[in-house]
C-alpha positions as CSV (number, residue, x, y, z in Angstrom):
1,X,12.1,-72.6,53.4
2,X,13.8,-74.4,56.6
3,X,14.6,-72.0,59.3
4,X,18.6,-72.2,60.3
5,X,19.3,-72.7,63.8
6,X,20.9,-70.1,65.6
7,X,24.5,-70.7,66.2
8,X,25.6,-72.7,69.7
9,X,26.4,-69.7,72.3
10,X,27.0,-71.8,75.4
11,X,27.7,-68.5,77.6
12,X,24.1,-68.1,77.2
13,X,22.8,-71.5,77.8
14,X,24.7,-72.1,81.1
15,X,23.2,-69.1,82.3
16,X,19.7,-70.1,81.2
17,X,20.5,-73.9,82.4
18,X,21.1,-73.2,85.9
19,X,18.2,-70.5,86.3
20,X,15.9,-73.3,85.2
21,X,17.9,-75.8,87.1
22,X,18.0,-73.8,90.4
23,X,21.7,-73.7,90.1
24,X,24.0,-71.0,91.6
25,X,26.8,-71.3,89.4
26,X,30.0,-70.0,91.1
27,X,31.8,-67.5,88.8
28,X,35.4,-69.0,88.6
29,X,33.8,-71.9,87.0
30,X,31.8,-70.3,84.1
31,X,34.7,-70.9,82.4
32,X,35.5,-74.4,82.6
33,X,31.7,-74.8,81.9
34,X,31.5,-72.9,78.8
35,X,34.3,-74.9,77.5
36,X,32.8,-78.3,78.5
37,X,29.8,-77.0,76.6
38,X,31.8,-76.2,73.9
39,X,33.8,-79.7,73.4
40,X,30.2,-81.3,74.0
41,X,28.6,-79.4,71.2
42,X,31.7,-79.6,68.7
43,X,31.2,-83.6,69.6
44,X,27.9,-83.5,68.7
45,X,28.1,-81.6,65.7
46,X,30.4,-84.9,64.2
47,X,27.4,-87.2,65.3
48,X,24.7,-85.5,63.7
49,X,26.7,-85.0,60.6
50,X,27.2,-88.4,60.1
51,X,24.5,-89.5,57.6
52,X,23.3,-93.2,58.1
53,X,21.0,-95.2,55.7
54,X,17.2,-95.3,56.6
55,X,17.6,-98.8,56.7
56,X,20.4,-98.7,59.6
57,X,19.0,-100.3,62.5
58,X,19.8,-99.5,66.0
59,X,22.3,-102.2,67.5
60,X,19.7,-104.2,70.5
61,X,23.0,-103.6,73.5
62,X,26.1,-102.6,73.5
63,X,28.5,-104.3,75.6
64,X,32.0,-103.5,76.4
């Protein structure tokens, strides 16, 4: 039976982040952090949702 992930808290992983990153994070921007994390992880939620073929094939460059 596959274990399910525990959900995204990302109060806790700024705070873990910056201990392991050195990182004195200044209170007044916990906030704006969090919520970066949260956009990023609502973003990557779409991504990894997306079911692709096996035979999809990475493209070699993108270019803009």
């Amino acid at each position: 039976m596959p274990e399910t992930p525990l959900p995204f808290d990302p109060d806790s992983y700024a705070s873990v982040a910056a201990g392991l990153l050195g990182l004195a994070l200044d209170p007044a921007w916990i906030v704006p952090i969090t919520a970066n994390l949260r956009v990023l992880a609502a973003a990557a939620e779409l991504v990894s949702a997306f079911a692709l073929p096996d035979e999809a094939e990475a493209a070699p460059r993108f270019e803009a």
